[in-house]
C-alpha positions in Angstrom: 117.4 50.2 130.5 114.5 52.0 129.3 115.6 55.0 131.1 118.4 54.9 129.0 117.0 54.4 126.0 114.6 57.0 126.3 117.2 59.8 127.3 117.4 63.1 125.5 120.5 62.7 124.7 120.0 59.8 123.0 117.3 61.3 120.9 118.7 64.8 119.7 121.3 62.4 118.4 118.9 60.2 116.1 117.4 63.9 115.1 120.8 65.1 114.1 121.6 61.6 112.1 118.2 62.0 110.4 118.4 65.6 109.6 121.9 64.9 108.1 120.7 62.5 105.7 117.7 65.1 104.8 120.1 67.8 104.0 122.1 65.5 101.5 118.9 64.2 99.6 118.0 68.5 99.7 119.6 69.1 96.7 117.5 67.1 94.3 114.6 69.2 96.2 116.3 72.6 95.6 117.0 71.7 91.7 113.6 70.7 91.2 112.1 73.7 92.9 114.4 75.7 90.9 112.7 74.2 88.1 109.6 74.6 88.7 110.3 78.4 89.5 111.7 78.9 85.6 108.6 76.7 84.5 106.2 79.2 86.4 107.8 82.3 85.7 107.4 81.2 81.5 103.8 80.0 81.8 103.3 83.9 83.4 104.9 85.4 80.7 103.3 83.5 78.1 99.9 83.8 79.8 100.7 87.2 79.8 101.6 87.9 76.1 98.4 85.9 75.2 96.3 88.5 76.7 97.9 91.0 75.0 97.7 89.3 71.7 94.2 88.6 72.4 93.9 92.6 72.8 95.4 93.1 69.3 93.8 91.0 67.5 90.4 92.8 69.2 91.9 96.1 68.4 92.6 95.1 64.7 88.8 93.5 64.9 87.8 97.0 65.1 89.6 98.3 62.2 87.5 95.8 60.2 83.9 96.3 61.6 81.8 97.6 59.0 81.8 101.4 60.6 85.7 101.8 60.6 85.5 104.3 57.6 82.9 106.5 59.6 85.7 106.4 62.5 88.5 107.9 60.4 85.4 110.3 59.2 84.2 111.4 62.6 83.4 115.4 62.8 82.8 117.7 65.9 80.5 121.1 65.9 81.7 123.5 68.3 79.1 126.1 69.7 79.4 130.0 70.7 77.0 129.0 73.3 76.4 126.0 74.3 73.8 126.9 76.8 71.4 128.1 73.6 72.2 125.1 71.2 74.7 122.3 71.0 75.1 120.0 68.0 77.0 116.4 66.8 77.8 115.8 63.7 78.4 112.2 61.7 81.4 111.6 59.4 78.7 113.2 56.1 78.8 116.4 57.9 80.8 119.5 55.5 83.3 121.3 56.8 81.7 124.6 57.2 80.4 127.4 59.9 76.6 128.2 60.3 74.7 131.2 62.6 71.5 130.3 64.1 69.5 132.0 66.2 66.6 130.3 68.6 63.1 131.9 68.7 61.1 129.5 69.9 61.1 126.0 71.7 59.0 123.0 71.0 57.0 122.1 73.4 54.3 119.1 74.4 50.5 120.2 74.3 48.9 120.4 77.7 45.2 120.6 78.2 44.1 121.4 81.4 40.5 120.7 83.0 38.3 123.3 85.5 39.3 123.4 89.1 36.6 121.3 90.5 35.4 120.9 94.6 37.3 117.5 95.1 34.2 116.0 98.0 31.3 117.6 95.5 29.0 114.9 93.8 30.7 114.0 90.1 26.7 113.9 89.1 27.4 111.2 86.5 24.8 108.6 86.5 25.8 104.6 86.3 26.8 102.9 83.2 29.9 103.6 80.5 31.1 106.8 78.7 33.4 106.9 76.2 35.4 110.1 74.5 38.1 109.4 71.9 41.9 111.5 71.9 43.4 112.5 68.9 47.3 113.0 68.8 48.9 113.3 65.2 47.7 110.5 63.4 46.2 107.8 66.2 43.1 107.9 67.5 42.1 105.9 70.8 38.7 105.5 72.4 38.5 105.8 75.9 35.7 103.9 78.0 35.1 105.1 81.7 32.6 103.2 83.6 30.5 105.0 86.5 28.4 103.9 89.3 26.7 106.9 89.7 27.9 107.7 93.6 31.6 109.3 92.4 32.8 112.7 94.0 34.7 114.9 91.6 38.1 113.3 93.3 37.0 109.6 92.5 35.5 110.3 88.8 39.1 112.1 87.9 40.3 108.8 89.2 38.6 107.1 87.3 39.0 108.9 83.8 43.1 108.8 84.2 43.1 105.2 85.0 40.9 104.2 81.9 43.4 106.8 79.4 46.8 105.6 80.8 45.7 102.2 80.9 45.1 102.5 76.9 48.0 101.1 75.0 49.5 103.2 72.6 48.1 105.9 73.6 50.3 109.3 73.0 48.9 111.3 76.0 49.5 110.7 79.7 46.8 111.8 81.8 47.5 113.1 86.0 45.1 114.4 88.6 46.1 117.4 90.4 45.5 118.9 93.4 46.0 122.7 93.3 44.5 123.2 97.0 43.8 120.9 99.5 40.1 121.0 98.7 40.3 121.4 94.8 41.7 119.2 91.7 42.3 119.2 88.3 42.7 116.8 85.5 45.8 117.0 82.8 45.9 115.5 79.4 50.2 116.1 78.3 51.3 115.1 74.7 54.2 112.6 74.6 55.4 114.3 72.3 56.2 117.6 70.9 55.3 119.9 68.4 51.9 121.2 66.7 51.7 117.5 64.6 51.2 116.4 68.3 48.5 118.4 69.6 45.8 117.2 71.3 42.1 116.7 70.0 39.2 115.2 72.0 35.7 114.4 71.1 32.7 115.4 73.3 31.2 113.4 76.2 29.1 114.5 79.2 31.9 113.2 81.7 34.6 115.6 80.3 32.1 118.1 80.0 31.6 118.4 83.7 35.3 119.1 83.9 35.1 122.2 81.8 36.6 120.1 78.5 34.1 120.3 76.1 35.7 120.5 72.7 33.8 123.0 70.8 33.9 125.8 73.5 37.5 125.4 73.6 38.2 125.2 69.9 39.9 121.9 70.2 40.3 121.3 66.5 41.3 124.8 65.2 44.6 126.1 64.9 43.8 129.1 68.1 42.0 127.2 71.0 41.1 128.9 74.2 43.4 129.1 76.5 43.4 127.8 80.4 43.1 130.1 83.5 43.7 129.4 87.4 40.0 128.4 87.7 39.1 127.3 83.5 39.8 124.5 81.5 41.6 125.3 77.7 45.0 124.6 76.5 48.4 125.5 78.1 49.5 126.9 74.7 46.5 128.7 73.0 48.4 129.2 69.3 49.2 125.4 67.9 51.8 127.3 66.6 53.2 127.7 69.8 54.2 124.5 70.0 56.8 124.1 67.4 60.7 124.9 67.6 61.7 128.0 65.5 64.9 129.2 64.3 67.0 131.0 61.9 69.7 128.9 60.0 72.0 131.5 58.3 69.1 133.3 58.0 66.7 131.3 56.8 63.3 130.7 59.2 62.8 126.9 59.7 60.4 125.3 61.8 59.9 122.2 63.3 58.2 120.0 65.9 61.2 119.2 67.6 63.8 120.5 69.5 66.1 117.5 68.0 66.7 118.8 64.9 69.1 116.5 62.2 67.7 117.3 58.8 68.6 121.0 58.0 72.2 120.6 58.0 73.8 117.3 56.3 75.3 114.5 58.6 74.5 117.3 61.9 72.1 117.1 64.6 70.6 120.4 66.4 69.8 120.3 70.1 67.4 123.3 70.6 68.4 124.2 74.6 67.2 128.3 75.1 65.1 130.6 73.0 67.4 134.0 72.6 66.3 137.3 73.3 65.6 138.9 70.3 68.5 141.7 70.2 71.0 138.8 71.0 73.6 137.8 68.2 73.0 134.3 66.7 75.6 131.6 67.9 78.2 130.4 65.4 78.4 126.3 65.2 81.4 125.4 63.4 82.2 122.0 62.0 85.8 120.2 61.9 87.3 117.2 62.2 87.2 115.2 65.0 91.0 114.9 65.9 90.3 113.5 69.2 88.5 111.0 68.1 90.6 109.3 65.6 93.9 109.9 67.3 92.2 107.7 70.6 90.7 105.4 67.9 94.5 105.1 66.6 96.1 105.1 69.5 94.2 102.1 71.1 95.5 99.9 68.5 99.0 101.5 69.2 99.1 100.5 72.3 98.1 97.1 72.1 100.7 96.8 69.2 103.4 98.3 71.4 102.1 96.4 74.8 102.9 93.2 72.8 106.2 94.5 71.9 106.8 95.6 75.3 106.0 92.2 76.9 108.5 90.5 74.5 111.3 92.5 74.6 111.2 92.9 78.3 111.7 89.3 79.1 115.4 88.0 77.9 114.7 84.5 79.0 111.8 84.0 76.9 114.0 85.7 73.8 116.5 83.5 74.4 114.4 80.4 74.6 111.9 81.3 72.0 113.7 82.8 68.8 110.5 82.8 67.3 109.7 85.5 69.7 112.4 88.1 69.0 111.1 87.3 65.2 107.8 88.8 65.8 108.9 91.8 67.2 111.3 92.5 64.7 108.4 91.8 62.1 105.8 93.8 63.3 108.4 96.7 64.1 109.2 96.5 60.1 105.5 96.0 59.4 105.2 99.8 61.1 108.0 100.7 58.3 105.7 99.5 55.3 104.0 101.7 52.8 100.1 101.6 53.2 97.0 102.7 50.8 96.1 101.6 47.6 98.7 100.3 45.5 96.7 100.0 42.7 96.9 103.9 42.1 100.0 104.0 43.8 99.0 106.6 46.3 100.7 104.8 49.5 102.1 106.6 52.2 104.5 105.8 55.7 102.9 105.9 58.7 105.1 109.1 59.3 103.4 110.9 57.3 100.8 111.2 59.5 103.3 112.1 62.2 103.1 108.0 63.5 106.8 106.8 64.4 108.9 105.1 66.6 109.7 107.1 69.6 113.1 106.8 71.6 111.4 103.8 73.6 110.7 101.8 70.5 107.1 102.1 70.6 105.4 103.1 68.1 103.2 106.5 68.8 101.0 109.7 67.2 104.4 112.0 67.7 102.5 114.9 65.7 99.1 115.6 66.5 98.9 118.4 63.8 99.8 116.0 61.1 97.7 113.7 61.8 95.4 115.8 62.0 96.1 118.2 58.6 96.1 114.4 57.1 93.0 113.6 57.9 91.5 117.4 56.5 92.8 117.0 53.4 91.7 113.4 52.9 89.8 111.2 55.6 89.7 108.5 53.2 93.1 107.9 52.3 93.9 107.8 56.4 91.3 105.3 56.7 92.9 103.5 54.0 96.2 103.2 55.3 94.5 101.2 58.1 91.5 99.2 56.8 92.3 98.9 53.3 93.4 95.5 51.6 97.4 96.8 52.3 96.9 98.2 55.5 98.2 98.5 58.7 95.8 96.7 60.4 95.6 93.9 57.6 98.9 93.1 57.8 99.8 93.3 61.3 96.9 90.7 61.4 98.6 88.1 59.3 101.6 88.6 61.2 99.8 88.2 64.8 97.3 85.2 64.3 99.8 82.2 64.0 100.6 83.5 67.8 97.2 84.4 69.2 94.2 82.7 70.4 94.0 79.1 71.7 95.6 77.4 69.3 98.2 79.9 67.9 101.6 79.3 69.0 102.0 80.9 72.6 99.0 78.8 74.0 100.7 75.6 72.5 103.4 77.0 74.2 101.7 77.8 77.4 100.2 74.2 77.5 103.5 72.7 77.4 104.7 74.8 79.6 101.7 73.7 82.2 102.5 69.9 80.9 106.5 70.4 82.3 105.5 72.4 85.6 102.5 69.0 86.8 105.7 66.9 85.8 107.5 68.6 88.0 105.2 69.2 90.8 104.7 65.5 90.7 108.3 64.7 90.8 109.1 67.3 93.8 106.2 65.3 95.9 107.5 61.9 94.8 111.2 62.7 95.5 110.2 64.7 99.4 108.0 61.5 99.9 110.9 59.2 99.2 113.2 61.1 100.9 110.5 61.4 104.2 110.4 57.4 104.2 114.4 57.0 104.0 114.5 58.9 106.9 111.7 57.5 108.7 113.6 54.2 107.9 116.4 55.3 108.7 115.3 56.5 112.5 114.0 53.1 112.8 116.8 51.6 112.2 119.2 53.8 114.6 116.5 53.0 117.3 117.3 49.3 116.3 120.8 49.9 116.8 120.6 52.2 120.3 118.1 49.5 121.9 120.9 46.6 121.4 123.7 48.8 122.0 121.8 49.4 125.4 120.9 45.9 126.1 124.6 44.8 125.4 125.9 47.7 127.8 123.6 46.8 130.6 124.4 43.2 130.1 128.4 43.9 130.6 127.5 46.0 133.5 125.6 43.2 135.1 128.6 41.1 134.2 130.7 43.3 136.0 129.1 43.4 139.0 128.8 39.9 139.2 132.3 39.3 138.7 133.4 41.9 141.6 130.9 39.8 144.1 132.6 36.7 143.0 136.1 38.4 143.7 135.0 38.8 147.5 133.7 35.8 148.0 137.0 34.3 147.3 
């Protein structure tokens, strides 16, 4: 009997009964997976036009930071040669064309010890010695302590250790070896130009490195200069040390090679001095069209990416009138006069060669008007955007009921989350349900085989019997 009841047969047949009543209760399955696959594919989209809300309203942030004017302002200065001077100029800069012609660098002073026998006996007896540098206006004292036993090497040591290791200190001190049996030690300006040069006082220590101030006319305007062998100053002349140019012919000097107060709202970068048959190079100032136009067009493109979103997804139209509303509002918002309407000097966004392209989207189509617009008047542009009535200021009003976490598409989106763990829940409930029917359901067929089987074997026995009780007869 057993035999029979565990048969193949037998079994693919309770599979096939069980599987049947699977596939009828699949429907509710499929329905509610469908579901779920609407549910998800609105919680991406609105996830999706959140971000890009969130990247308008940051774009319109922008227009209202406290330097948006100086955006719509932004000037460029173009150089003849930008290997001899290169300049950047802020929104103050005039519109204008300048010649300058470079003489002279500035340059950091540089005051350079005697070459010294690095193993010979520094000669200094034990105990402290102090020396004070003098660089502009700040004077340090330095304090080296000796024990009486240094070599030239280990003294230099010594001395740039104690100046570097002053704070605030505006020279940087090096030991250098010029051979492999001979050093020197360097005293270089942090910074440049004659207001920086570099004044010490006397002391027997520096003395036995060739520095001793009077000899090399430390204070005067000409000190004595250094040699291969002798200490004195890279740059003899103080003089030497400061940038010189002509500005349309006008000879200007400075300490510098930074230059930003000779020309309004322009800063000079000094890079090569010019030979002096060479032609002066020609900066000229503009506007910064560039810069505007990608200032613009970021906030373009988040307005149209939003618009994009929307009007790609027909479901979400459908189901969300309020959507199709806020394209069609921000698409008439485009269509506004902007400025100051107290004046009445407003202007479209087309006259600044901004419209609506074939695409709907809403892009600089004329580069030169923009950019004659914003020669003629900076200020009114900047209005048009940043101004009580402008773009940005009313495209604002019209986005922030939507954006950020409690605007409208995240109440949305939360819903939308609410609805899908509803559903989830109901698809594992309703494939649990369906997985214990048919696990009941098996159970109960096996019921059914195992007395269909004992009833079969007991007519066969039956059978038998009665066919033995034939013959005996």
């Amino acid at each position: 009997m057993n035999e029979i009841f565990g048969a193949t047969g037998s079994n693919t047949q309770l599979d096939l009964l069980v599987d049947a009543y699977r596939k009828t209760q699949q429907t509710k399955i499929d329905s509610l997976n469908e579901r779920r696959t609407q549910l998800q594919s609105r919680d991406s989209f609105y996830g999706t036009l959140r971000s890009r809300l969130d990247s308008l309203i940051s774009q319109i942030d922008k227009f209202k930071a406290s330097d948006a004017l100086s955006k719509f302002q932004a000037k460029a200065v173009a150089s003849t040669d930008s290997s001899v001077v290169t300049a950047t100029a802020t929104g103050s800069a005039l519109l204008s064309s300048s010649t300058l012609k470079v003489n002279q660098l500035a340059s950091n002073d540089l005051l350079i010890s005697s070459r010294v026998s690095l193993a010979d006996s520094f000669g200094e007896v034990a105990g402290t010695q102090t020396f004070d540098i003098t660089v502009g206006s700040s004077t340090k004292q330095i304090s080296v302590t000796f024990d009486g036993t240094e070599t030239n090497e280990q003294a230099m040591k010594k001395i740039v250790q104690a100046i570097n290791g002053t704070s605030e200190i505006n020279v940087s001190a090096s030991f250098v070896k010029d051979t492999t049996s001979t050093g020197r030690l360097t005293l270089a300006s942090k910074n440049s130009g004659s207001e920086n040069k570099i004044v010490f006082s006397s002391s027997t220590a520096l003395t036995k490195l060739g520095l001793d101030p009077t000899a090399l006319n430390s204070s005067n305007s000409v000190r004595v200069a250094s040699t291969d062998t002798t200490a004195g100053y890279k740059t003899a002349n103080v003089d030497g040390l400061d940038s010189k140019f002509e500005l349309n012919g006008i000879n200007i000097t400075r300490s510098t090679n930074t230059i930003s107060d000779v020309l309004e709202g322009v800063t000079l970068n000094l890079l090569k001095v010019q030979e002096s048959g060479s032609n002066p190079v020609i900066l000229s100032t503009s506007v910064n069209n560039s810069s505007v136009e990608n200032f613009v067009k970021e906030l373009l493109t988040s307005f149209n990416d939003v618009i994009s979103n929307i009007s790609n997804n027909r479901d979400a139209r459908r189901n969300d009138s309020s959507l199709s509303g806020l394209v069609q509002t921000m698409k008439n918002i485009a269509l506004n006069k902007f400025g100051d309407t107290s004046s009445g000097d407003t202007k479209y966004l087309t006259d600044l060669g901004i419209k609506f392209d074939k695409s709907g989207f809403l892009v600089i189509s004329d580069s030169e008007q923009f950019k004659k617009s914003l020669i003629e008047d900076p200020s009114k542009v900047a209005d048009m955007f940043i101004g009580a009535n402008g773009f940005a200021k009313q495209l604002e009003s019209v986005i922030t009921p939507y954006a950020g976490s409690t605007g409208l598409v995240a109440t949305r989106k939360s819903s939308l989350q609410t609805q899908l763990d509803t559903t989830n829940k109901r698809i594992s409930e309703t494939e649990e349900r369906v997985e214990l029917q048919a696990n009941s359901l098996k159970k109960q067929y096996q019921s059914y085989l195992k007395l269909f089987y004992q009833a079969q074997n007991q007519s066969t026995y039956l059978s038998g019997f009665a066919d033995m009780s034939s013959g005996l007869a």
